[in-house]
N, C-alpha and C positions, 0 to 999 in steps of 0.2 A: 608320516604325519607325527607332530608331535605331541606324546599323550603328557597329561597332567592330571594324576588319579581320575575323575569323570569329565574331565572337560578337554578339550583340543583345540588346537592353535589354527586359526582361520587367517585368512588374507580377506581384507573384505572392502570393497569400491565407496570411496564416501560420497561419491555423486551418483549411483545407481544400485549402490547394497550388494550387489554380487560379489559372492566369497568364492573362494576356491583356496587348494591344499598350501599351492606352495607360491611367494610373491615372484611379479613379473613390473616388469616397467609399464605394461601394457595392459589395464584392464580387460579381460575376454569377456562382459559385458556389455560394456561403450563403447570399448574402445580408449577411451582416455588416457593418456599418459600419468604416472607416478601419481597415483589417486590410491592404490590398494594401501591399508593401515591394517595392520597385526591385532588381532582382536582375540579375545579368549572367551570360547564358548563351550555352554554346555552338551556334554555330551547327545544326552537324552532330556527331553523337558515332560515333566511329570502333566499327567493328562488333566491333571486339577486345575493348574493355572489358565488355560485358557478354556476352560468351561463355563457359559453362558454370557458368551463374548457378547453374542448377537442378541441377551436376552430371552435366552431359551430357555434356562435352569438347567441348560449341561445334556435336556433331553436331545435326542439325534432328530434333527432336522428332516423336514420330507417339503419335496414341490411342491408348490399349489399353484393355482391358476392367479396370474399378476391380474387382472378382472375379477376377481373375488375379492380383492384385497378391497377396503376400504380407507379410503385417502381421509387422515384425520388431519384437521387445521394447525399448526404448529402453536404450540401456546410459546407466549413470550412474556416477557419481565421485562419491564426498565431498569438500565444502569445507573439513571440519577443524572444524566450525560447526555444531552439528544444528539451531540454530534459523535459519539461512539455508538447511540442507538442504529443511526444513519449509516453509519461504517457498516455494523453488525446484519445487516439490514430489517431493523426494526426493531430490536431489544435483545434481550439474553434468551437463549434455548436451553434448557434443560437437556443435560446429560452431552452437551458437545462442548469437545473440547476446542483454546483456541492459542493460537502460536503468535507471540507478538515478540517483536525484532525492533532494531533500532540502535543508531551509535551509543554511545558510552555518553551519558549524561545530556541525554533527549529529553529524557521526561518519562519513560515509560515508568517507571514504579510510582513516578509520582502523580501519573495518570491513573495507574489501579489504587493505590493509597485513596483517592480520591473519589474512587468507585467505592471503594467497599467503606468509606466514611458515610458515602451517601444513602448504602444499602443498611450499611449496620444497624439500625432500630431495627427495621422492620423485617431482615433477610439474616438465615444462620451463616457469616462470613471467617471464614480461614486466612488467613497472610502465613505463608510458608518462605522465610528467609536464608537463604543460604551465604549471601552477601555479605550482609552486615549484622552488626548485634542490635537485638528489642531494643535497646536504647537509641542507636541511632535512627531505629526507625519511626522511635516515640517522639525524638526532638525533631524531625521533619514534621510530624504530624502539628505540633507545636508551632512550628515556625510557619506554618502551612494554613495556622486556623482550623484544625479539623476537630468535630464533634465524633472523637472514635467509641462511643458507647455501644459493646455490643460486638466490636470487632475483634476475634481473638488472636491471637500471633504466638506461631512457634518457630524459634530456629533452631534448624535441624537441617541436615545433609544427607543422613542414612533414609534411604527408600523406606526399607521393613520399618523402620521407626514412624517415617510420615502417613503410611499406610497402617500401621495401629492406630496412630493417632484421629487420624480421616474414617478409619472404622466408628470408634468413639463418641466422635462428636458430629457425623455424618452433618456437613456444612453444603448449605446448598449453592456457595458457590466461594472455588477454592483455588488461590492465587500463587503459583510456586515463582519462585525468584532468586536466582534462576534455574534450570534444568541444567545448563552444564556445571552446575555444583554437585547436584544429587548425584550418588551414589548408588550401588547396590552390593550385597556382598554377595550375590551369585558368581561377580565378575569380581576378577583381581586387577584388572585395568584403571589406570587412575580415572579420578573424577575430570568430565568433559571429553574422554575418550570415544572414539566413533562406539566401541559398543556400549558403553555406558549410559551416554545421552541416548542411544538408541532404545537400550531396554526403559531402563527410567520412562521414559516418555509412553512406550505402548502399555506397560504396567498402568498411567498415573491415565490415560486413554483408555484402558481396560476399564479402569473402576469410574468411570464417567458414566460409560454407557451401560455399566450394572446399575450404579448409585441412581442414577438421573441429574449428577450435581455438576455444576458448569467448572470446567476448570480453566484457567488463563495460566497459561507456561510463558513465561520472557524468556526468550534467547539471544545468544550475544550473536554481533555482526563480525564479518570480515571482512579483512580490506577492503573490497571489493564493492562492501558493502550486501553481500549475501548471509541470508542465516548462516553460523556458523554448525558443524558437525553435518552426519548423513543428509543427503538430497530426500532420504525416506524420512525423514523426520516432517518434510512438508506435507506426505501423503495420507498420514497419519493421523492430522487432524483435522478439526473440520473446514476450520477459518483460519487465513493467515493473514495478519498482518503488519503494515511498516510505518512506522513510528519516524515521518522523516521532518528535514531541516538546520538551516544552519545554526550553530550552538551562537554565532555572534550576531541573528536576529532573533527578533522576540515571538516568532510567528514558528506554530508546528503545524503540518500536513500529516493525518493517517490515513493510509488508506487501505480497503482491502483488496488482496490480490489470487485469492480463494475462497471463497464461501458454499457451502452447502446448502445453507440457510437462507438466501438472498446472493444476490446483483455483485459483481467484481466490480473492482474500480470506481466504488464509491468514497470521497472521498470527505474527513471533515475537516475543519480547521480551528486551532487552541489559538490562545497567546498566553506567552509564559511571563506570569507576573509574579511579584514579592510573597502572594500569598496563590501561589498555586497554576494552574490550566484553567484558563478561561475559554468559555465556547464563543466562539465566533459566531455571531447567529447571521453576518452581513458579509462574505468575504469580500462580492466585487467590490463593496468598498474600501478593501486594503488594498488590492490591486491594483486601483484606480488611482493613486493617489501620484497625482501629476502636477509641474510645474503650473502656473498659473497663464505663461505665453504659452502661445504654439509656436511648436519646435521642431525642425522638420526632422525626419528618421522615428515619427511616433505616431504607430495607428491602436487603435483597441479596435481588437477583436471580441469574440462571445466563443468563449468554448464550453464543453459540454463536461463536466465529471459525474458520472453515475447519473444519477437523475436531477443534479442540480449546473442550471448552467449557471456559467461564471464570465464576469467580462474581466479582459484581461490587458494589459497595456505589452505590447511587442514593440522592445527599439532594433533600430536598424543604423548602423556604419559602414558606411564607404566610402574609403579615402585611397587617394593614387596606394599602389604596391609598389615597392622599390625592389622586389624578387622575380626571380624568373618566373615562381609559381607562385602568383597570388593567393594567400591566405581566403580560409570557408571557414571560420569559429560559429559553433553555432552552441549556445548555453540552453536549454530547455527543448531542445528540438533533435532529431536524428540529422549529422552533418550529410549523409548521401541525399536526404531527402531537400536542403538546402540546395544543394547541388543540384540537384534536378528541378528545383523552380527556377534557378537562374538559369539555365538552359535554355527552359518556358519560354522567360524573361528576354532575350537575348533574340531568339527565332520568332515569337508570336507578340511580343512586344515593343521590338525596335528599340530595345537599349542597348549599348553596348557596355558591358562592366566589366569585360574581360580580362583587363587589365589592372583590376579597382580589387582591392582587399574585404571581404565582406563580412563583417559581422553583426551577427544575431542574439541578442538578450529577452527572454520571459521574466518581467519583472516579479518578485516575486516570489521565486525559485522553482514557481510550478513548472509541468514539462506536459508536452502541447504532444498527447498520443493519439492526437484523431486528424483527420485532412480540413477539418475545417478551417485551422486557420492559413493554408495556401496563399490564398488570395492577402488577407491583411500583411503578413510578410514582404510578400514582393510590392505590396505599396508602401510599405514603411521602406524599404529599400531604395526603390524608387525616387520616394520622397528625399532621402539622406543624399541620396546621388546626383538630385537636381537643385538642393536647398532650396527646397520650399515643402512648407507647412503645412501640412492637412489639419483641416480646423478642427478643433477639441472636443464639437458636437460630432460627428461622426464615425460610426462603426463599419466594419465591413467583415465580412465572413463569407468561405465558402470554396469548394475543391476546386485544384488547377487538372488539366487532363493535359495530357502529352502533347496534342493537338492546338491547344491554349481555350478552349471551353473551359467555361463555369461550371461546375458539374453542380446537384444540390445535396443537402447535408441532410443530416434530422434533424426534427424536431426547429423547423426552422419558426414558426410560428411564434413556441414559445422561448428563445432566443431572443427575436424583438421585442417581446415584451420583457423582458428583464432589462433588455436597453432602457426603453420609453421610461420604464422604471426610474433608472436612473438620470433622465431628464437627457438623453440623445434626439437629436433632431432628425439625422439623415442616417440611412444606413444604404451601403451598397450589399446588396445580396443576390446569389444566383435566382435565372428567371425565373426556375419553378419552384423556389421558395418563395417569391410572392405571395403575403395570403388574397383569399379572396376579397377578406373586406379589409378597411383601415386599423392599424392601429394608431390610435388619440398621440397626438403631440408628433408623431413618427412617419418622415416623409422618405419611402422606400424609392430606391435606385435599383431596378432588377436587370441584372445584365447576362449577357450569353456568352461574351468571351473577356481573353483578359485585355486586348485591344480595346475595345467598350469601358471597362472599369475606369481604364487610365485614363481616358478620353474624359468620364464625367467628371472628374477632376482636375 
């Protein structure tokens, strides 16, 4: 092993943190191929540092009985934001911390910019820059319309520096941008290095849950579109989440994809305008926003994101293949699972498309991770491949099974009514989502198989 006066040379897994002496192609962790990255650690770590991680004062810990414990209510805070509250699941927590991701000129700083403009009166706020200089950050705020009174801002890169500082002016809630900037001089490793972002990040998590004060860490994406640096760095916090969309429309999705605090895969939605992130307070009606005829290949569905449902427009394309193996695209959806509705489609259906190239678009950009929309698919499919229209008043929702049964969804009840909401007439839905009584304006279709579906159309 190689020494450097107290410290030693580790190999260490950036998708599952396992170090060992000497590198291999083969992490002996995962398993994964050519993931181990050269890392300089310290020897021995002084017993100070991670003393009263848990909020002890450093005293030794003893069991108690988890029925003795008293379950306190979590207190929360608003961010100024209600679709970041909605993310968050219900506002800011004290002393957690939270990991927000997202391509290169999404929006994220100009998401917390806008956070901490709206806390600043009345909340002690930090902006910790590593990016860019206070001035660039001043003219954003400027060209953004924001009232920064109250918000303070340091750029700095060295850890021990940001951590005097945060000692100092103990801010109760404190925004680093980015963490693959910071530094530490414990390590000799450049800034963004697996051990770097690694330490930075459990130090800047350490003093959260000493201080009580909320910290939001930005990190950069990779290709791939994953946080970038160690897989531990997601385990590490409390909330993570993704800052998505395309840079050439005006519409952002965040959503969370960890929380401690609240509900996964809640999701909210912005629009990015001249002067900033606007909340969406109506999404299905972006979604919605459809030609004026009916056009065959287009059915709305009703899908579900965390606790808000959303109706959503699914187009469908089928036109002869001229390849041996007809083409599956599927944009917003998993292509195996495409694959196996047209199967469905084909055996419990009576369509043949075998031969027909098929593709699938979520308008929208959103991505359809529940089975309810099954059914609305293979009718918009359907529909493309018979040219003809299903009428513009109509929804349909609801699981395909192997067999070609309707299987039922949640929360089917209040799915139709976010329809009726929006002035739909008919909805085809599996049987045992019928409710018992009527919903006003909304004439339900409850069917048992997908032979039935097709039929009532």
């Amino acid at each position: 092993m190689s020494k450097v006066k107290d410290r030693k040379i580790l190999y260490r897994c950036t998708e599952c943190g396992h170090a060992q002496n000497k590198w291999a192609g083969q992490c002996g962790g995962c398993g994964l191929w050519n993931t181990l990255v050269e890392s300089l650690e310290e020897r021995s770590s002084p017993p100070s540092r991670f003393s009263g991680y848990a909020g002890n004062g450093g005293a030794r810990a003893q069991p108690i009985e988890l029925s003795a414990v008293e379950a306190e209510e979590i207190l929360r805070s608003s961010s100024g934001l209600e679709e970041l509250d909605r993310v968050l699941g219900g506002g800011l927590v004290g002393g957690s911390a939270i990991l927000i991701g997202g391509d290169p000129g999404i929006g994220k700083s100009t998401l917390l910019l806008q956070t901490l403009a709206a806390l600043g009166g009345r909340t002690k706020t930090l902006y910790i820059t590593g990016e860019e200089s206070i001035q660039q950050v001043s003219l954003r705020a400027k060209r953004l319309h924001l009232h920064c009174e109250g918000v303070k801002i340091l750029a700095e890169t060295a850890l021990e520096r940001i951590l005097e500082v945060i000692q100092e002016q103990r801010p109760a809630l404190l925004v680093v941008d980015s963490i693959q900037t910071v530094y530490t001089e414990l390590l000799q490793s450049a800034p963004g290095s697996v051990a770097q972002v690694r330490e930075c990040a459990a130090q800047l998590v350490r003093y959260a849950k000493q201080s009580g004060t909320t910290v939001f860490l930005i990190g950069h994406v990779t290709k791939e579109g994953a946080l970038a640096g160690p897989r531990v760095l997601e385990h590490m916090v409390d909330t993570v989440l993704y800052f998505e969309g395309d840079p050439g429309n005006r519409f952002r999705v965040i959503r969370a994809f960890k929380n401690r605090f609240g509900a996964v895969n809640e999701l909210g939605v912005f629009a990015m305008t001249e002067t900033g992130l606007k909340e969406v307070k109506n999404p299905s009606a972006i979604f919605l926003s459809r030609y004026e005829e009916d056009l065959p290949g287009s059915v709305v569905m009703v899908m579900r994101e965390g606790s808000r449902p959303l109706l959503v427009e699914v187009q469908a394309l089928v036109d002869e293949s001229h390849l041996a193996a007809p083409r599956r695209v599927a944009v917003g959806m998993e292509s195996n699972r495409l694959a196996m509705l047209l199967a469905v489609l084909h055996r419990h259906g009576d369509v043949n498309i075998l031969n027909q190239d098929v593709f699938i678009n979520l308008v929208g950009g959103l991505r359809l991770t529940e089975t309810a929309g099954d059914l609305a698919v293979l009718l918009a499919v359907v529909s493309s491949y018979r040219d003809r229209p299903i009428p513009r008043d109509w929804i349909a929702f609801g699981e395909l099974g192997l067999s070609g049964e309707v299987r039922p969804v949640q929360n089917g009840e209040e799915r139709l009514r976010e329809a009726a909401k929006h002035g739909f007439k008919h909805a085809i839905v599996p049987h045992k989502n019928a409710p018992r009584g009527s919903v006003e304006g909304l004439e339900i279709i409850p069917v048992k198989s997908l032979r039935e579906a097709l039929g009532s159309l």
